[in-house]
N, C-alpha and C positions, 0 to 999 in steps of 0.2 A: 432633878434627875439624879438616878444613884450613880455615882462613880468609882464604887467601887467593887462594880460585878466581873466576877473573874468567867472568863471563858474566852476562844480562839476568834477569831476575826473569821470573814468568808474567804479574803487570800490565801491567810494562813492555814485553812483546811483545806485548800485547793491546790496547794504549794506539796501538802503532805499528803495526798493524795495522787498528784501526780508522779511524785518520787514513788510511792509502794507500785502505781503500774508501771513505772518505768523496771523497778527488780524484777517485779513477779514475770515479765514479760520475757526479759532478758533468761531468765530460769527457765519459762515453757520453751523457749527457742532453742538453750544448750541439754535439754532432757532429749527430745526425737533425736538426733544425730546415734546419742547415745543406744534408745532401744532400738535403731536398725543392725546399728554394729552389734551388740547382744543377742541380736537374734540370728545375723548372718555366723556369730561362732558358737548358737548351738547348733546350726544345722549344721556347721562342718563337723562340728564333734558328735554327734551323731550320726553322719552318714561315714563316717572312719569308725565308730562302734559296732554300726551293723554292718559294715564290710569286714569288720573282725570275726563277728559272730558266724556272717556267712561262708565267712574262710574254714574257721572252725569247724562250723558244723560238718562241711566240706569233709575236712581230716577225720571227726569222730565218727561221721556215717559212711566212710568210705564210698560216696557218690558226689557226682556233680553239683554243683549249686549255683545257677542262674541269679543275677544281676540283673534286672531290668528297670534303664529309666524311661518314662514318659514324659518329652519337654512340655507337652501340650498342654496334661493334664495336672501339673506340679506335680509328680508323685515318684517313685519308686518302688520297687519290687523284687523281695529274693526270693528263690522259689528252688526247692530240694524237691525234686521227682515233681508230683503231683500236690505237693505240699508248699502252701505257701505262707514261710518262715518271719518272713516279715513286710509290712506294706506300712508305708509312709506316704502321709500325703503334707507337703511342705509349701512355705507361704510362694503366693504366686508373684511375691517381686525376688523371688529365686531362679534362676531358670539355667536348668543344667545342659549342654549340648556338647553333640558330637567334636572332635578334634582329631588325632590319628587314629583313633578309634569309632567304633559306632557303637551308640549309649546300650549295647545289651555284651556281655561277655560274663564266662565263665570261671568258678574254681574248680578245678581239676581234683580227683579222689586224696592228692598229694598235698593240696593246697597252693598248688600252682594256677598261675591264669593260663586260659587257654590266649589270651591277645595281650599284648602291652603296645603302651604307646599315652594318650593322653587325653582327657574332655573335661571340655571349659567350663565353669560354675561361676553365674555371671549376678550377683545382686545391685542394690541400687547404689552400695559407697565402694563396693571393690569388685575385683576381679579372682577369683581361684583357678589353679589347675590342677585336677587328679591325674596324678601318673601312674600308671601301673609299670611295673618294673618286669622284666625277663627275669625267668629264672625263678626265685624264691616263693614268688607271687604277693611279694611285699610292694605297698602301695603309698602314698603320700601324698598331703593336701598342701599346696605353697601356695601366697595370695603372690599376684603378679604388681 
């Protein structure tokens, strides 16, 4: 017999094999936690983008501009007169609902809200509140 053939044993590859699924495993587990939180702060930072926009718009066309969420459907909607300014449809482990407020309210030709008060934006690691504020028609997202 030869004894001097070099290569691994069937332990020894079984040894080094279970150590690479034991990482790679540990790495697929800590990546998902990561893309829900990624995705629940682009949806906030988008829907405070197009509540800026819809503000805006508000002020530069001197008319109203509607706000409308659908919990049912994941989506959202602003809508200047018969024009509708922007439409979002967002992931369905988002779900935005009513609180002191009810999910449809206005900016005023000023840029003021015609309602303030508050609605809940609920995904699957946190919790958000939008406020809308008296007065300036200034708004803010804080996670709870």
């Amino acid at each position: 017999m030869l004894r001097n053939q070099k290569g691994f044993t069937l332990i020894e590859s079984l040894i080094v094999l279970s150590i690479f699924l034991i990482i790679s495993s540990i790495t697929a587990f800590s990546i998902k936690p990561q893309y829900h939180s990624a995705n629940d702060k682009a949806f906030i930072s988008q829907l405070k983008a197009d509540l800026y926009y819809g503000q805006q718009y508000a002020i530069a066309n001197q008319m109203e501009v509607k706000v409308i969420f659908f919990e049912h459907e994941h989506m959202y909607t602003i809508v200047a007169g018969s024009n509708r300014i922007v439409e979002r449809i967002h992931s369905s482990t988002i779900r935005v609902s009513q609180g002191t407020i009810q999910l449809v309210f206005k900016f005023n030709p000023n840029g003021n809200v015609d309602k303030f008060g508050t609605l809940f934006i609920r995904t699957q690691q946190k919790n958000y509140r939008l406020t809308l504020l008296i007065g300036k028609g200034r708004f803010y997202v804080m996670e709870e």
